[in-house]
SEZAVO-436836 format. One record per residue: x, y, z of N, C-alpha, C in turn. Coordinates in steps of 0.001 Angstrom, whole numbers, plus 500000, padded with zeros to 6 digits. Atoms other than C-alpha are relative to their C-alpha. Layout:
<atoms>
XYZXYZXYZ ...
</atoms>
This chain:
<atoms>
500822498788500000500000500000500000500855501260500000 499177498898499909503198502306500471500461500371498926 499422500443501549504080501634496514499223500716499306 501139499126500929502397504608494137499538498962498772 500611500617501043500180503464491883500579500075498441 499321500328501173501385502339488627499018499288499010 500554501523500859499739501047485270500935499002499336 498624500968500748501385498323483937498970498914498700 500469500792500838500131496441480607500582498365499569 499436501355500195500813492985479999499711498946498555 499866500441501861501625491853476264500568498255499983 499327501287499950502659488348477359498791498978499556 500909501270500068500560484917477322500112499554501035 499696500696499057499770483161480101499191498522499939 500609501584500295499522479128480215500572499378501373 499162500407498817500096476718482947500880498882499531 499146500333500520503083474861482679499872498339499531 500864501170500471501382471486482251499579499949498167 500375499695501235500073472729478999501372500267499080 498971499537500626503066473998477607500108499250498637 499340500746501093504209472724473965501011499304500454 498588500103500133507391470985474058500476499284498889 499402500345501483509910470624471146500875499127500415 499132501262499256511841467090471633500469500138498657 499280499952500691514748467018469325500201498037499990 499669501684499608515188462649468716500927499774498788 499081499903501093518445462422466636499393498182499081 500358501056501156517964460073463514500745499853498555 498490500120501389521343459526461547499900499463498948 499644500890500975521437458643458129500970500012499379 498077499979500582525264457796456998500099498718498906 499838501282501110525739455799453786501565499305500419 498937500778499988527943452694453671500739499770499072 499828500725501394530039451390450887500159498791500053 500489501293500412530352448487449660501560498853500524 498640500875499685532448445695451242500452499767501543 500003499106498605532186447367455015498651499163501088 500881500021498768530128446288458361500156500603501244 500273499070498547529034448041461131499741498421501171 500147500247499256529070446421464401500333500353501562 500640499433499456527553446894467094500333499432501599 500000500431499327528654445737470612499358500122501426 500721499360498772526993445516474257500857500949500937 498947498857499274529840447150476029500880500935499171 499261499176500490531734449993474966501508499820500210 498946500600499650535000449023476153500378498632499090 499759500758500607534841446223474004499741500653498311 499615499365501335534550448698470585501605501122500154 498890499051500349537298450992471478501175498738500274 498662500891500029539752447710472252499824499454498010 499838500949501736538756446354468597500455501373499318 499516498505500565539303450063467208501405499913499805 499055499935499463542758450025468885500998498858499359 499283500970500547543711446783467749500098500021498771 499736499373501386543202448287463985499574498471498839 499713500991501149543768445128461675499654498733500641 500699500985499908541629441892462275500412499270498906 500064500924501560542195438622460537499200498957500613 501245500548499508539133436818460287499450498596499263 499916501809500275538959432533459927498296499874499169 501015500290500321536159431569457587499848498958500080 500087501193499943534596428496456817500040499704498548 499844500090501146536125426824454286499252498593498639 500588500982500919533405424449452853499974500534498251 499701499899501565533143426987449682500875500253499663 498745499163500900536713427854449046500795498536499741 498744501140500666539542425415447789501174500763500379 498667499810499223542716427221448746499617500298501094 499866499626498354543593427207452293500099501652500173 499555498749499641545098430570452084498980501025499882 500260499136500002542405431799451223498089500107500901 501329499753498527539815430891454600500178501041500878 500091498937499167541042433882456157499984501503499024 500176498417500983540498437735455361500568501033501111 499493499053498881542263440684456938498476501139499936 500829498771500566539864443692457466500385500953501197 499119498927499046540651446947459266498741500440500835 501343499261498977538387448695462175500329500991500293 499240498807499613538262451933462627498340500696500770 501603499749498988535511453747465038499177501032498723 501268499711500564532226454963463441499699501347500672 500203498446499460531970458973463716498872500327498852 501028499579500585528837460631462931499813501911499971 500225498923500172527911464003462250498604500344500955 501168500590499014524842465217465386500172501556500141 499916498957500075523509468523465080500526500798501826 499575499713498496524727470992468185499351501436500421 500901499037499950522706474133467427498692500429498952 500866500046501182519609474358465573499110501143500298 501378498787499554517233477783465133499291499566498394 500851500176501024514115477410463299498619501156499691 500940498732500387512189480316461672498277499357499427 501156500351499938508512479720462348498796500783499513 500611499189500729505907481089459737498322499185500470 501624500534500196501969480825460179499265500239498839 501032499792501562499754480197457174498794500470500633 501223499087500339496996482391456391498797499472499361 500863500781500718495098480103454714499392498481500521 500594501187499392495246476833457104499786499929501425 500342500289498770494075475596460305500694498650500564 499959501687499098495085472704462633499113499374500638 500738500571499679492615470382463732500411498846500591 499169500677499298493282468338466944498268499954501080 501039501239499371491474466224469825499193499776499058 500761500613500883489854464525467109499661498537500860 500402501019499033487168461699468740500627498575499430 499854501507500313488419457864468473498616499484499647 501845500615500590485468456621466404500527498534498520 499581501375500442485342453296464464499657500568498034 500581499305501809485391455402460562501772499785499521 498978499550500518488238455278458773500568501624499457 499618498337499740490461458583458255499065500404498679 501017499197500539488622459124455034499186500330500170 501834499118499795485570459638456114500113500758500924 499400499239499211487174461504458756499994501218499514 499321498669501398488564463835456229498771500834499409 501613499315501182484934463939454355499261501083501338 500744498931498670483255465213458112500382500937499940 499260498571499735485511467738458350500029501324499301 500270498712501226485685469190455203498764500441499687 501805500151500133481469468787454822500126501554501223 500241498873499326481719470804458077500466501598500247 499317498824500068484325473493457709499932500478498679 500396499148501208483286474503454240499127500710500003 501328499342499861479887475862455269500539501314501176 499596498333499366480084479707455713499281499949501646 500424499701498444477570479375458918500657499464500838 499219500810498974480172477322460453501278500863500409 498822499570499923482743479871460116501120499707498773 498630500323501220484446478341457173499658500516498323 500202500073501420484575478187453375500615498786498865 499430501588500641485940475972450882500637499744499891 497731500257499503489051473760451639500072499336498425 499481500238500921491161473207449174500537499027500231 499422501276499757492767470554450858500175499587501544 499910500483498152493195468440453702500718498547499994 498999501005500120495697466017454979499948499960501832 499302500259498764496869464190458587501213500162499731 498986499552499436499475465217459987500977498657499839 499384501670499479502331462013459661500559499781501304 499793500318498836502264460076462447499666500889501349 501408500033499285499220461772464356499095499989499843 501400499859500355496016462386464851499607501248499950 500369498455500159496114466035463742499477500222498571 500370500111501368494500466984460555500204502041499546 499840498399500477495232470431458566499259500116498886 500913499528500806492908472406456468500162500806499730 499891498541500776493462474751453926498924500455499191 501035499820501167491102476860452141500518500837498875 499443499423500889490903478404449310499810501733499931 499989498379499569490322481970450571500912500417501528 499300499533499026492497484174452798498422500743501146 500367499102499175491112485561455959498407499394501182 501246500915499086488909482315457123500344499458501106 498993500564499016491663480472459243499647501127501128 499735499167498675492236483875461571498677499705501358 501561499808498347488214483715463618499956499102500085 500449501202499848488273480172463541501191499521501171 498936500149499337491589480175465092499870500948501287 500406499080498757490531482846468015498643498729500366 500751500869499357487480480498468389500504499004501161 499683500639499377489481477811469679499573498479499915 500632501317499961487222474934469693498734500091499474 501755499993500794483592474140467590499594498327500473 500617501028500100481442471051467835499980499584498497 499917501152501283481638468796464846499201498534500583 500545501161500211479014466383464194500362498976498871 499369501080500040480223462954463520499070499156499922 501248501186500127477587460197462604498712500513500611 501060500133499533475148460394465310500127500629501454 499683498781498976477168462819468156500277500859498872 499169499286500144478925465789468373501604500120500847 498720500338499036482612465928469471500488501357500193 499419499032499730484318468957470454501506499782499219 498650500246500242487630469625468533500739501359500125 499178499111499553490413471558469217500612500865498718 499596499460500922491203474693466622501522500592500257 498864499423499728495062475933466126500390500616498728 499427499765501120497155477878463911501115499215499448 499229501103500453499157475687461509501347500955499618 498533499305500031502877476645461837500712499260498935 498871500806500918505527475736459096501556500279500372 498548499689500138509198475858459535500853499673499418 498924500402500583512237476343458072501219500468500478 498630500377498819515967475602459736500668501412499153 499504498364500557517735479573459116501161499266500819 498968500669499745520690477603460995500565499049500755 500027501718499930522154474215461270501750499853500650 498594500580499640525451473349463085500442498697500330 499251501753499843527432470138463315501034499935500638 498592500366499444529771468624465273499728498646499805 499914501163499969531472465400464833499957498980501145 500398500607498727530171462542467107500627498394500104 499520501534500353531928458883468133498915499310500762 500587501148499265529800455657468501500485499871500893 499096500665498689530755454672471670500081498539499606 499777501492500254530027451001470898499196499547498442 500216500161501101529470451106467325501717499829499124 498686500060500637532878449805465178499554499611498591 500304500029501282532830450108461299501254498959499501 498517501218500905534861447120459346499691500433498414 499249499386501267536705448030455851500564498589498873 499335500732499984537811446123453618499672497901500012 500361501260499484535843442611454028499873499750497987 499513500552501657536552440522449903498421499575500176 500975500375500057532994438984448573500484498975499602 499639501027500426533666435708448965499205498858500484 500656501404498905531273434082451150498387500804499538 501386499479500109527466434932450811499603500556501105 500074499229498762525660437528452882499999499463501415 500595500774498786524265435415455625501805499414500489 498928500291499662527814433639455812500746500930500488 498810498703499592530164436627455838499340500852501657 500417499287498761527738437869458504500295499327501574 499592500868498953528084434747460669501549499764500289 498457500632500226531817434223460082500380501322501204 499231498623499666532505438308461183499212499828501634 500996499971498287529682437886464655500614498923500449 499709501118499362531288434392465680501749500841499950 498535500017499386535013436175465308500142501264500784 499748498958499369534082439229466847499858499810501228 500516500225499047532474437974469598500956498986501206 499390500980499326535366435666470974500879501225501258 499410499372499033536955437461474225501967499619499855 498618499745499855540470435968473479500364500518498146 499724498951500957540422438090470130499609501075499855 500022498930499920539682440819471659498727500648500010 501451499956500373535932440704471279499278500293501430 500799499686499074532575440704473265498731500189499476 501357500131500437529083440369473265499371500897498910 500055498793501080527918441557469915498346499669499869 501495499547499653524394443620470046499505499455498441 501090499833501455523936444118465967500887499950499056 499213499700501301525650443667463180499682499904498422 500253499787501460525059444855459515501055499793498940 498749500725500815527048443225456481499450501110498838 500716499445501295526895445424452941501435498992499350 499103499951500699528762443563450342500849500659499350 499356498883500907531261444819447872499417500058498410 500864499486501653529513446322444625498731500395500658 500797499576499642527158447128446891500154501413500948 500105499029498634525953450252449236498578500430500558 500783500050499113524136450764452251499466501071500687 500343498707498954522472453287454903500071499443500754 499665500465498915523017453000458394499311500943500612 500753499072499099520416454670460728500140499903501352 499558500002498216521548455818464139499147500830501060 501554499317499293519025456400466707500641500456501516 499777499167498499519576457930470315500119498797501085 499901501123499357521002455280472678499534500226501232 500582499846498890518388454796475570500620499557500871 500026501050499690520086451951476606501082500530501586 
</atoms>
């Protein structure tokens, strides 16, 4: 009460923190292989940086398909598996003028087309607030659906609304209105990243068939007095061939 009066305006938003958005970054490497090369994959880490270290592997096949002796073994080299894993990312976030987002959508036993047909049936009609979409699509991998029309200036009151009733067969469901954001990455940084227990092999001859060469390289990696250890995964690409290798975020 001793504090003069003051106006103060408040240009912010207020949400509770429950609600909040959040942006989860889930890295998802794609690094081509060439041809001739396997990735493997071990349970301990300590057991990829000793095979790393040890550089040059020579690796006993089985020699039911070969005829020279000399030639059941194969050298191949190991060298650790570095990836590229972004380290700063800004993303310039534009709102369309023309679409909407459409969310809590009810679990009902219709398939998404007819999903699609409700929606558009209902948000095309001017007394509803809308006009006529030009298109409409889910979202991949949810249950969000976006709607564009073909006039500017329908999205904005529908988007202050917030939420409408949409009748659905034989209810109505309440769905949730948003503005549909697009983005695009204004800047991308990299730094180089090591598997911890990921080791890349070089260097492997095509001499055995996939399935073989795969068993031959997991039975010699895996031996503890060559330096080995329990092996998680391992991917074979022949030679004349090439591969992708997708590296996902180790929960483990």
């Amino acid at each position: 009460s001793a504090l003069p009066e003051k106006k103060m305006i408040f240009k912010g938003l207020t949400a509770n923190k429950e609600d909040m958005n959040k942006l989860i970054l889930t890295p998802l490497i794609h690094s081509p292989l060439p041809g001739g090369s396997a990735l493997i994959t071990f349970e301990e880490a300590e057991v990829a940086q000793r095979i790393t270290e040890m550089r040059e592997h020579t690796v006993e096949l089985s020699c039911g398909q070969l005829e020279e002796l000399d030639q059941c073994r194969v050298r191949v080299q190991a060298v650790p598996m570095d990836i590229l894993l972004p380290s700063a990312l800004e993303i310039r976030l534009t709102q369309s003028s023309r679409s909407i987002l459409v969310s809590d959508l009810p679990s009902l036993d219709i398939s998404k087309e007819a999903l699609l047909d409700k929606l558009e049936l209902f948000f095309s009609k001017t007394k509803n607030g809308g006009s006529e979409v030009e298109s409409r699509e889910f979202l991949e991998d949810s249950d969000q659906v976006v709607l564009t029309f073909t006039q500017d200036g329908v999205a904005e009151p529908l988007i202050e609304r917030g939420h409408t009733q949409v009748p659905i067969g034989k209810g109505k469901y309440k769905v949730k209105i948003s503005p549909c954001m697009s983005g695009d990455i204004s800047n991308l940084q990299l730094q180089p990243s090591r598997c911890p227990r990921t080791v890349l092999l070089l260097g492997i001859p095509d001499v055995l068939s996939v399935e073989s060469m795969r068993d031959a390289l997991e039975i010699h990696f895996q031996k503890a007095s060559r330096g080995g250890g329990e092996v998680d995964a391992l991917a074979y690409v022949p030679a004349g061939r090439r591969g992708v290798a997708v590296f996902e975020e180790d929960t483990g």
